[in-house]
C-alpha positions as CSV (number, residue, x, y, z in Angstrom):
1,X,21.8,-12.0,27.8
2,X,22.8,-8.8,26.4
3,X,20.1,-6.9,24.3
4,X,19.9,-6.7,20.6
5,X,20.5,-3.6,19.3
6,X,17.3,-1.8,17.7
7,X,17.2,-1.4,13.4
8,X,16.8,1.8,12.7
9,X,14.7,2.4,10.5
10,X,13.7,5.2,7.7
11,X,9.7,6.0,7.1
12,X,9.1,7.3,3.5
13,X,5.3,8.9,2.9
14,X,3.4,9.9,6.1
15,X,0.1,10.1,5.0
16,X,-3.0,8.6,6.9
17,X,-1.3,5.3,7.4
18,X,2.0,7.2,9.1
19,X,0.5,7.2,12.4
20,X,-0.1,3.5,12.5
21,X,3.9,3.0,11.7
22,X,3.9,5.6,14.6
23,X,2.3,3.7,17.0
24,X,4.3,0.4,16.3
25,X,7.4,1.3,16.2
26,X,6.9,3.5,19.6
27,X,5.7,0.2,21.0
28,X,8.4,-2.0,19.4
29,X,11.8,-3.2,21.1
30,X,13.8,-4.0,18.0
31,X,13.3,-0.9,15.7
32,X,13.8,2.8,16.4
33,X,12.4,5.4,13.6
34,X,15.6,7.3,12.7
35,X,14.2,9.3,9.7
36,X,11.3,10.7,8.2
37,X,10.6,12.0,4.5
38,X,7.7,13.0,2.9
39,X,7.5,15.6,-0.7
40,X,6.2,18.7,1.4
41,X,8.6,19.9,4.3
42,X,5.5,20.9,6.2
43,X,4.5,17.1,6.3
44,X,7.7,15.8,7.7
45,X,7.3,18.7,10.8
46,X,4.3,17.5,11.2
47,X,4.6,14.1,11.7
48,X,8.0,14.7,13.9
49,X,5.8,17.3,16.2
50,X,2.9,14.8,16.3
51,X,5.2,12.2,17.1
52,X,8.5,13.8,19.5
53,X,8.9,10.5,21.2
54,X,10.2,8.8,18.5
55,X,13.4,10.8,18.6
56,X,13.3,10.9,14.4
57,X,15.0,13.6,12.3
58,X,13.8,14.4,8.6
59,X,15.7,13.8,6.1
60,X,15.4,16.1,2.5
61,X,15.2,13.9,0.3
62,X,15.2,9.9,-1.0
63,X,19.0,9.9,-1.4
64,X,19.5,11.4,1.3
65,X,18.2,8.3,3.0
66,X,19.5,5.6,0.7
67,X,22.9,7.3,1.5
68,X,22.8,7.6,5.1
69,X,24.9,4.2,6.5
70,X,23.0,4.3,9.9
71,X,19.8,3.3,8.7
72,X,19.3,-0.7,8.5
73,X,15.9,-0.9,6.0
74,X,13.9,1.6,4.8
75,X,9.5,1.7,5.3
76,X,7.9,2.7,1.7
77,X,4.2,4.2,2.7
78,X,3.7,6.3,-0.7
79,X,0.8,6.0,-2.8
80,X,1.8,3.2,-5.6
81,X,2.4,5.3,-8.8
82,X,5.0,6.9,-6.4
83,X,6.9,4.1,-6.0
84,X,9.4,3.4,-8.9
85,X,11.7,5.9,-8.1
86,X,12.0,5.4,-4.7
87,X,12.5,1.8,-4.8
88,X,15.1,2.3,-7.8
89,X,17.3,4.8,-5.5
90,X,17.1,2.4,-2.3
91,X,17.7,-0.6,-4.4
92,X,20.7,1.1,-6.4
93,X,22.2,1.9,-2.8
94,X,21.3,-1.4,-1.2
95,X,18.8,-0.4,1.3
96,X,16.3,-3.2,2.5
97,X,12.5,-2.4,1.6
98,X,9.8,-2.9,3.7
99,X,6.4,-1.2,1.7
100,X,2.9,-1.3,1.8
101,X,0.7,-3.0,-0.4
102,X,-0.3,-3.2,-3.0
103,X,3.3,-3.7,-5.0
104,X,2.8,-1.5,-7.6
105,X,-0.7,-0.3,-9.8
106,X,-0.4,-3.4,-11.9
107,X,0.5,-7.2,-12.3
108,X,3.1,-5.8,-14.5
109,X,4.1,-3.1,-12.8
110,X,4.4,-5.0,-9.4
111,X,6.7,-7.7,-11.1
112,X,8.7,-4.9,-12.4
113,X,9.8,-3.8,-8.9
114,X,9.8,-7.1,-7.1
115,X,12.5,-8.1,-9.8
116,X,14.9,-4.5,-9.6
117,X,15.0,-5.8,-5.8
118,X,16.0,-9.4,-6.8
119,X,18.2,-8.3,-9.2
120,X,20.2,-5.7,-6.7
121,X,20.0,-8.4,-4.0
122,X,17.8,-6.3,-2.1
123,X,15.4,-7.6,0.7
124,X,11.8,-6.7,-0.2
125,X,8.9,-6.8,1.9
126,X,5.4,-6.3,1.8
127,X,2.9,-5.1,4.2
128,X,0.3,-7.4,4.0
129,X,-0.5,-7.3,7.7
130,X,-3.5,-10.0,7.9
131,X,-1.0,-12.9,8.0
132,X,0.1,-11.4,11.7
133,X,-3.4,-11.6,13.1
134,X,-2.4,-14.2,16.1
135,X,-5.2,-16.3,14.9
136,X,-3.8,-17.4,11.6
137,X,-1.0,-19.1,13.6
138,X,-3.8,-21.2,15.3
139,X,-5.6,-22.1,11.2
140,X,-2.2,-22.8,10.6
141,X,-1.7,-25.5,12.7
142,X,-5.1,-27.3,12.3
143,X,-4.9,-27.1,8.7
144,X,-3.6,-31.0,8.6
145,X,-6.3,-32.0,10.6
146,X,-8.9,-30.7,8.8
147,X,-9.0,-32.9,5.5
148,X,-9.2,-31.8,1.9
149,X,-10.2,-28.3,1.0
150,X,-13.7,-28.3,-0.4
151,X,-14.9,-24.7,-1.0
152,X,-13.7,-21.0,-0.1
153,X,-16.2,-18.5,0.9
154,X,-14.1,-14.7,0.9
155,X,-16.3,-11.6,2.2
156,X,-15.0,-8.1,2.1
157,X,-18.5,-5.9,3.2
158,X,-17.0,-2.9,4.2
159,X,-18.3,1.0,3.9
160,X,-16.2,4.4,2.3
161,X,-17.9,7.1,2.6
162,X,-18.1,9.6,-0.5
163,X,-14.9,11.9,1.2
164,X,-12.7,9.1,1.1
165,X,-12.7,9.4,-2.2
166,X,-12.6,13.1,-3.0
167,X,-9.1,12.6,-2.0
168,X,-7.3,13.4,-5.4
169,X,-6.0,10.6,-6.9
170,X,-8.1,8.4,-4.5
171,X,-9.8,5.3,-6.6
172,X,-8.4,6.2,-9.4
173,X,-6.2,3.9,-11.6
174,X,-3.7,6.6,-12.4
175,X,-2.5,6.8,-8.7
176,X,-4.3,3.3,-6.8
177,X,-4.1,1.2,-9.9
178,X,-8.1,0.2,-9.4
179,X,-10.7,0.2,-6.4
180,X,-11.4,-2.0,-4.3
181,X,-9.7,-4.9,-5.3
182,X,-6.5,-3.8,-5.3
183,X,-6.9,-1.1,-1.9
184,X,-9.0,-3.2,0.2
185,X,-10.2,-6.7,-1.0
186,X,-6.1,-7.4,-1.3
187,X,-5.4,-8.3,2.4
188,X,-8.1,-10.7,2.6
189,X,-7.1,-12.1,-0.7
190,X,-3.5,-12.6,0.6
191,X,-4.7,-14.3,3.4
192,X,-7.1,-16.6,1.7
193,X,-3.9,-17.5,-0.7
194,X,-1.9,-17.9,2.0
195,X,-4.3,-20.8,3.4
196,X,-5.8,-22.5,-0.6
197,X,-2.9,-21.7,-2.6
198,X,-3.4,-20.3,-6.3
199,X,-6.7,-19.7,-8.1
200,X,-6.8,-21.3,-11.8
201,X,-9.4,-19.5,-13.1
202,X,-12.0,-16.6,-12.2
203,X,-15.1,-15.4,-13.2
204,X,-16.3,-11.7,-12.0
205,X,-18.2,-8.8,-12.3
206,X,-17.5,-5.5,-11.4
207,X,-19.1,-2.0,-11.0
208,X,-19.4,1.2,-9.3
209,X,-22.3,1.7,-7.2
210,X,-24.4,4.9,-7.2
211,X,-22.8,5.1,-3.2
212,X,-19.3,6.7,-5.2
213,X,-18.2,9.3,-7.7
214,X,-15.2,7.3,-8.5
215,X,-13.0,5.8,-11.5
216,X,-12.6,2.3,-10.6
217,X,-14.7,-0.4,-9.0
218,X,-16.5,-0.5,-5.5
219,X,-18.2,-3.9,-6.1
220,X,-16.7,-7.0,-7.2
221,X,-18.2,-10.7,-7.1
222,X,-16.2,-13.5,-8.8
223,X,-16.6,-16.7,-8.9
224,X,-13.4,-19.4,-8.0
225,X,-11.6,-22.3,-9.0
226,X,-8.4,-23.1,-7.3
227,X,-5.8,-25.0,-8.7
228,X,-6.7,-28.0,-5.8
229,X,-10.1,-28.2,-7.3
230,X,-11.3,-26.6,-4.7
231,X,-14.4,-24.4,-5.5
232,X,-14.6,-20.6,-3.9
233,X,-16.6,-17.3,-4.0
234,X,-15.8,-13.8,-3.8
235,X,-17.5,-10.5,-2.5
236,X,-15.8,-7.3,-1.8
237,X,-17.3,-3.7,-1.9
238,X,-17.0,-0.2,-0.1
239,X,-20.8,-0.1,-0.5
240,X,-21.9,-1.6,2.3
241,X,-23.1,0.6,5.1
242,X,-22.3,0.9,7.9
243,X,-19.5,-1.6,7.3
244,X,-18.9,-5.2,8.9
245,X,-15.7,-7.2,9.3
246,X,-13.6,-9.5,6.6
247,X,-14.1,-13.3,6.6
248,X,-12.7,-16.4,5.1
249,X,-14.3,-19.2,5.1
250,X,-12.6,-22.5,4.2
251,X,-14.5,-26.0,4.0
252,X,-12.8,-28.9,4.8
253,X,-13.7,-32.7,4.3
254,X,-13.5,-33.0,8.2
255,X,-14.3,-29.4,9.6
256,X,-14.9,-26.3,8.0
257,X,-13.2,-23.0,9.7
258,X,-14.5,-19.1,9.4
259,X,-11.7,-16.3,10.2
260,X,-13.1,-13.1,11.1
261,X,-10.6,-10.4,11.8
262,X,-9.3,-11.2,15.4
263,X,-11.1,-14.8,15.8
264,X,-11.2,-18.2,14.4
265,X,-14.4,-21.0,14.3
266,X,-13.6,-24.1,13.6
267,X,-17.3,-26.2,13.4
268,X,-16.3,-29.8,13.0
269,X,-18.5,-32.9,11.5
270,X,-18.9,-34.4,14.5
271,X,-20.5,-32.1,15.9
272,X,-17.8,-30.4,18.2
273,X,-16.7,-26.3,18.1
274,X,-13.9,-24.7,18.8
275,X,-12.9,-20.8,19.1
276,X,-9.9,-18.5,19.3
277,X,-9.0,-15.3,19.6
278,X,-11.0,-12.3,20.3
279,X,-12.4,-9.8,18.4
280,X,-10.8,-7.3,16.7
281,X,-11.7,-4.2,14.4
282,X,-10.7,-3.7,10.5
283,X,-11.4,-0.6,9.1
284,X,-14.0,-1.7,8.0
285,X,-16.6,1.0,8.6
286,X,-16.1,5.1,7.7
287,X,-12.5,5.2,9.4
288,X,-10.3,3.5,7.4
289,X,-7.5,3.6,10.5
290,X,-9.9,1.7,12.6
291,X,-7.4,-1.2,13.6
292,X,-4.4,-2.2,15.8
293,X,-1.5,-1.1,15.2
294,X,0.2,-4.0,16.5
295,X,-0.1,-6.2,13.4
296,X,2.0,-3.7,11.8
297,X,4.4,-3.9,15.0
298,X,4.4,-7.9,14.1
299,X,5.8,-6.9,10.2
300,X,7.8,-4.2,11.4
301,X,9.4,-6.7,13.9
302,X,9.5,-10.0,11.7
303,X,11.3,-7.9,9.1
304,X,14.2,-6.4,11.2
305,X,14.5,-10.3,12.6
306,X,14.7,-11.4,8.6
307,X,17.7,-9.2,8.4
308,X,19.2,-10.1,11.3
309,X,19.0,-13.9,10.4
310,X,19.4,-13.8,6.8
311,X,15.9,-15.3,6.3
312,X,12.8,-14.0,4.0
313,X,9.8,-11.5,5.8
314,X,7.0,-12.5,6.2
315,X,5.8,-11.9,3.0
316,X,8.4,-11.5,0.6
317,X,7.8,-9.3,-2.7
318,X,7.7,-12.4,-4.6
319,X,5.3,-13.7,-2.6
320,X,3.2,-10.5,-3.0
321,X,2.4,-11.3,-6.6
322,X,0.2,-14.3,-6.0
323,X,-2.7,-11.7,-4.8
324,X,-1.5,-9.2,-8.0
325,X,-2.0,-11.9,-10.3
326,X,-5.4,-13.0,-9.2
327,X,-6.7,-9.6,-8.9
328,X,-5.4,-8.6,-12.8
329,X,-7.7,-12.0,-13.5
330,X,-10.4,-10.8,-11.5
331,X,-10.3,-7.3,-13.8
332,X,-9.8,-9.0,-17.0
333,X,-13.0,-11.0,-16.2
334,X,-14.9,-8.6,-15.0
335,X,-13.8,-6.3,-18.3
336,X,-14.0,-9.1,-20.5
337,X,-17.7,-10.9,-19.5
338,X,-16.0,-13.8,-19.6
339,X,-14.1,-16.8,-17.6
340,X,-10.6,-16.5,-17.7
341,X,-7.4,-18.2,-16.5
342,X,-5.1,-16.5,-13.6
343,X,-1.5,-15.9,-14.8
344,X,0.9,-18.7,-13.6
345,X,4.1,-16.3,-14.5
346,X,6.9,-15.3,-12.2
């Protein structure tokens, strides 16, 4: 059988998370990086002489990408409040988006771009790249066996260190949108969605620990009720030296089952235990680059196949505003002292 050829694809923003994109598509055999583009010509050499096996170019500018017809989607890496204007000029042209979380800074924000893609017809994707951990697959499939969904336990304990965020911009609502809700917590929350479906109603508090000189939040608990009736419990923070991996925890009538990064425990009421996978780092600790890159390969490579066969990614933009619409409840609780109910619009 002859081989498919390769997307090529364009990388927009190569800041810290540029070599991770690096790394998969070098080890990927269905996309190629064709071109680069970042503000600062300096960045672009950069990354190319970091990088010469990828055989990329760089490209001066946004259009100059969105106009180029041998480039089949286009990798959006930028911090968030960079992001309208870029995704307006690929949309206009018709360019397939694949871009990191979160969305956009806000709820509102984030549905603002999701629908200039639906409305151009324009395939958007979001890097969310928990859902590829190779365990899921295996929750996935036991999730019938497991009975009803009782209780949700979410953990987030991970560790910044005060230069992360001297990084202009960096926690700041201006540029991230929030703290670490929205630039950490969110790919655990994702994942827990993916697995309860939606929250109904939060209650949380919020706060910056002495740890940071930041604007937004490094602490967050919140309290859970899903729309199942299930009951759940959330804890995220960068305050938590030295830093320890994610977990959800999901409670079943029959079984309940703990993912933790790379590997999956499911303890069943009989008695009986079952394990998979194998451990796997985060970034959860004082290097925030501290993980594979081949969950990124697995979104990189899910999305070109999408194209190819006229499906959705992985996690489609749409998608991606389950989590933005249970974090802006998590805020307005927090803000607000009180309970309140997650948005159910789309």
């Amino acid at each position: 059988m002859a081989d498919i050829p390769r997307k090529r694809a364009a990388l927009i923003g190569l800041g810290m998370v540029s070599k991770t994109y690096a790394d998969a598509i070098a080890n990927s055999r269905s996309v190629q990086l064709a071109q680069v583009f970042a503000r600062r010509p300096e960045s672009r050499q950069a990354f190319l002489d970091a990088h010469p096996g990828l055989g990329a170019a760089a490209a001066e500018s946004v259009e100059a990408i969105a106009e180029n017809p041998g480039i089949d989607f286009v990798v959006v890496t930028t911090p968030p409040n960079a992001r309208a204007q870029i995704v307006e000029t690929l949309a206009r042209a018709g360019k397939p988006i694949l871009m990191e979380k979160p969305v956009e800074r806000s709820l509102e924000a984030a549905t603002g771009l999701v629908e200039m893609c639906e409305a151009a017809n324009v395939p958007l994707g979001i890097v969310l790249q928990h859902r590829a951990r190779p365990v899921v697959g295996d929750l996935r499939r036991l999730m019938p066996d497991l009975g009803t969904l009782v209780a949700a336990e979410v953990n987030v304990p991970w560790w910044r260190p005060q230069a992360y965020y001297d990084e202009p911009g960096r926690g700041t609502y201006a540029r991230d949108g929030g703290g670490v809700l929205i630039s950490q917590a969110i790919h655990t929350l994702d994942l827990m969605l993916s697995f309860t479906g939606p929250v109904s109603e939060v209650t949380a508090m919020a706060a910056t620990t002495g740890f940071h000189r930041m604007e937004a939040e490094d602490f967050v608990c919140a309290g859970l009720r899903f729309a199942g009736g299930a009951a759940g419990q959330l804890f995220a923070t960068t305050s938590s030296f030295p830093g320890r991996g994610e977990t959800v925890c999901l409670h079943f009538t029959h079984a309940s089952a703990r993912l933790a990064a790379g590997v999956l425990q499911i303890d069943w009421q009989d008695g009986q235990s079952e394990t998979f996978g194998k451990a796997a780092a985060s970034g959860a600790g004082a290097d925030p680059m501290a993980f594979t890159s081949d969950w990124h390969r697995f979104i990189l490579e899910d999305f070109a196949a999408a194209l190819s066969d006229a499906r959705p990614p992985l996690v489609p933009g749409r998608a991606a505003l389950e989590v933005h619409r249970l974090i802006d409840a998590i805020e307005r609780s927090a803000r607000q002292g009180r309970q309140v109910s997650v948005s159910n619009a789309t």
